[in-house]
C-alpha positions in Angstrom: 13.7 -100.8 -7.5 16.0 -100.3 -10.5 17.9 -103.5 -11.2 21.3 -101.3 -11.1 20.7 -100.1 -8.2 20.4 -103.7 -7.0 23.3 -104.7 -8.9 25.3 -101.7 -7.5 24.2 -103.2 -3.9 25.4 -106.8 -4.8 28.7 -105.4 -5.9 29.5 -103.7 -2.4 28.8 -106.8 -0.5 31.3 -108.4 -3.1 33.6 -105.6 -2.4 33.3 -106.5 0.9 34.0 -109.8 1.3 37.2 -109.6 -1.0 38.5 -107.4 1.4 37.6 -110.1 3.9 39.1 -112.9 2.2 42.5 -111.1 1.5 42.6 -109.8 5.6 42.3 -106.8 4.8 39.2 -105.9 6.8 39.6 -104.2 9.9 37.7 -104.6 13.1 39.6 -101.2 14.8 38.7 -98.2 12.5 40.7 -95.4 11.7 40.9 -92.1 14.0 38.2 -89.4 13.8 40.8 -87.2 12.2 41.5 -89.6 9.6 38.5 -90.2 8.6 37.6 -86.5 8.4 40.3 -86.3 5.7 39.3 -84.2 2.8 42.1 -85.4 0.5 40.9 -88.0 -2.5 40.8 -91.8 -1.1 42.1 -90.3 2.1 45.5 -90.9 1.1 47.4 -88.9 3.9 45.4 -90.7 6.9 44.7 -94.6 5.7 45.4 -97.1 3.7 43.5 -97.5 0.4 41.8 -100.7 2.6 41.3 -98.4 5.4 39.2 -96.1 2.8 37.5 -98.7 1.6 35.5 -100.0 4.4 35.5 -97.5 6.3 34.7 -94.5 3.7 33.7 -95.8 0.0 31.5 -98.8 1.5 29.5 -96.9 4.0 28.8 -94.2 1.9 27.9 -95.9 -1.0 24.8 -97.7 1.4 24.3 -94.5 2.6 23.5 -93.6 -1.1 21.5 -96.7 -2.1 19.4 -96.9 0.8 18.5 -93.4 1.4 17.9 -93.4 -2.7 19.7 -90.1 -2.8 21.5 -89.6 -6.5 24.7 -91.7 -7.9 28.1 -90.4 -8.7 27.8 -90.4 -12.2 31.7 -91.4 -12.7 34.1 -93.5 -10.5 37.9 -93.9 -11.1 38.1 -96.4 -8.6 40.2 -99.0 -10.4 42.2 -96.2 -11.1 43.6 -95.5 -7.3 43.4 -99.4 -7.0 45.9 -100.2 -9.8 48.4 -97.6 -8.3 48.0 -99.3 -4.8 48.3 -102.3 -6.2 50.6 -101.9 -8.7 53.0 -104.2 -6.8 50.7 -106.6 -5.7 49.3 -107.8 -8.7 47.9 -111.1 -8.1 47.0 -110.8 -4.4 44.9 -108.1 -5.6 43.5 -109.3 -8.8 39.6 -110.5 -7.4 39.3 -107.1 -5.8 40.3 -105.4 -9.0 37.8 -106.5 -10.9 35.4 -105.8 -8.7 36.1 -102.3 -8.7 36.5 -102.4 -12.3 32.7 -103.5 -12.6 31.7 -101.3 -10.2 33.2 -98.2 -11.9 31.1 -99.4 -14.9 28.1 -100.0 -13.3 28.2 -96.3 -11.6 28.8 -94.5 -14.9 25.6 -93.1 -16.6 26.0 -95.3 -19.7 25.9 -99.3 -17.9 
Protein backbone atom coordinates (compact mmCIF):
# COMPACT_ATOMS: atom_id res chain seq x y z
CA UNK A 1 0.00 0.00 0.00
CA UNK A 2 1.38 3.55 -0.83
CA UNK A 3 2.89 5.05 2.28
CA UNK A 4 0.61 8.28 1.71
CA UNK A 5 -2.14 6.61 1.61
CA UNK A 6 -1.17 5.20 5.02
CA UNK A 7 -0.16 8.47 6.16
CA UNK A 8 -3.47 10.06 4.82
CA UNK A 9 -5.21 7.21 7.17
CA UNK A 10 -3.05 8.12 10.26
CA UNK A 11 -3.96 11.74 9.80
CA UNK A 12 -7.88 11.07 10.04
CA UNK A 13 -7.57 9.18 13.12
CA UNK A 14 -5.58 12.22 14.34
CA UNK A 15 -8.30 14.42 13.03
CA UNK A 16 -10.38 12.48 15.04
CA UNK A 17 -9.22 12.40 18.23
CA UNK A 18 -8.54 16.27 18.21
CA UNK A 19 -12.05 16.65 17.84
CA UNK A 20 -12.38 14.31 20.77
CA UNK A 21 -10.07 16.04 23.01
CA UNK A 22 -11.62 19.56 22.38
CA UNK A 23 -15.56 17.94 22.95
CA UNK A 24 -16.32 18.47 19.98
CA UNK A 25 -17.32 15.01 18.93
CA UNK A 26 -20.78 14.23 18.75
CA UNK A 27 -22.47 10.99 19.70
CA UNK A 28 -26.15 12.42 18.17
CA UNK A 29 -25.60 13.08 14.36
CA UNK A 30 -27.02 15.67 12.36
CA UNK A 31 -30.60 15.28 10.62
CA UNK A 32 -30.82 13.40 7.24
CA UNK A 33 -31.61 16.76 5.64
CA UNK A 34 -28.53 18.18 6.95
CA UNK A 35 -26.43 15.96 5.98
CA UNK A 36 -27.83 15.85 2.41
CA UNK A 37 -26.66 19.39 2.14
CA UNK A 38 -25.06 20.19 -1.11
CA UNK A 39 -23.55 23.56 0.04
CA UNK A 40 -19.49 23.45 0.64
CA UNK A 41 -18.67 22.20 4.34
CA UNK A 42 -22.38 22.04 4.77
CA UNK A 43 -22.43 25.39 6.17
CA UNK A 44 -26.28 26.09 6.21
CA UNK A 45 -27.07 22.71 8.19
CA UNK A 46 -24.02 22.06 10.77
CA UNK A 47 -21.32 23.20 12.35
CA UNK A 48 -17.85 22.93 10.78
CA UNK A 49 -17.40 20.00 13.76
CA UNK A 50 -20.67 18.67 12.68
CA UNK A 51 -19.03 18.35 9.01
CA UNK A 52 -16.25 17.06 10.10
CA UNK A 53 -17.12 13.72 11.64
CA UNK A 54 -19.94 13.29 10.23
CA UNK A 55 -19.10 14.22 6.37
CA UNK A 56 -15.16 14.85 5.73
CA UNK A 57 -14.05 11.75 8.08
CA UNK A 58 -16.41 9.16 6.73
CA UNK A 59 -15.85 9.91 3.37
CA UNK A 60 -12.37 10.21 3.38
CA UNK A 61 -12.39 6.09 4.74
CA UNK A 62 -14.77 5.62 2.35
CA UNK A 63 -12.03 6.70 -0.20
CA UNK A 64 -8.98 4.99 1.35
CA UNK A 65 -10.50 1.82 1.98
CA UNK A 66 -12.44 1.32 -1.15
CA UNK A 67 -8.97 2.61 -2.96
CA UNK A 68 -11.13 4.71 -5.17
CA UNK A 69 -9.07 8.09 -6.44
CA UNK A 70 -7.92 11.18 -4.01
CA UNK A 71 -9.13 14.76 -4.28
CA UNK A 72 -6.20 16.15 -5.75
CA UNK A 73 -6.62 19.61 -3.69
CA UNK A 74 -8.10 20.38 -0.22
CA UNK A 75 -8.67 23.91 1.25
CA UNK A 76 -9.52 22.57 4.39
CA UNK A 77 -7.38 24.89 6.65
CA UNK A 78 -8.97 27.27 4.66
CA UNK A 79 -12.76 26.93 6.11
CA UNK A 80 -10.96 26.05 9.48
CA UNK A 81 -9.17 29.36 9.95
CA UNK A 82 -12.50 31.25 9.11
CA UNK A 83 -14.37 29.04 11.83
CA UNK A 84 -11.79 29.49 13.89
CA UNK A 85 -10.73 32.77 13.47
CA UNK A 86 -11.91 33.64 16.97
CA UNK A 87 -10.76 30.70 18.63
CA UNK A 88 -7.34 30.75 17.99
CA UNK A 89 -5.68 28.66 20.56
CA UNK A 90 -8.52 26.29 21.42
CA UNK A 91 -8.23 25.35 17.88
CA UNK A 92 -4.61 25.40 17.19
CA UNK A 93 -3.81 21.23 17.37
CA UNK A 94 -6.71 20.75 15.02
CA UNK A 95 -5.32 23.32 12.67
CA UNK A 96 -2.41 21.87 12.01
CA UNK A 97 -3.75 18.82 11.36
CA UNK A 98 -5.76 19.94 8.73
CA UNK A 99 -2.93 22.01 7.52
CA UNK A 100 -0.89 18.63 7.00
CA UNK A 101 -3.56 16.91 5.70
CA UNK A 102 -4.30 19.48 2.92
CA UNK A 103 -0.62 18.85 1.98
CA UNK A 104 -0.58 15.36 2.14
CA UNK A 105 -3.83 15.29 -0.38
CA UNK A 106 -2.30 17.66 -2.97
CA UNK A 107 -0.59 15.81 -5.88
CA UNK A 108 2.81 17.19 -5.17
CA UNK A 109 3.50 15.70 -1.07
Amino acid sequence: MDARILDIADHLLLIERELHVQGWWSDEPPSAEALASTVPFAVDSMSFEQWLQWIFLPRMKEILERGLALPNASGILVMAETVYVDRPEESRQLRKLLAEFDQLISPSA
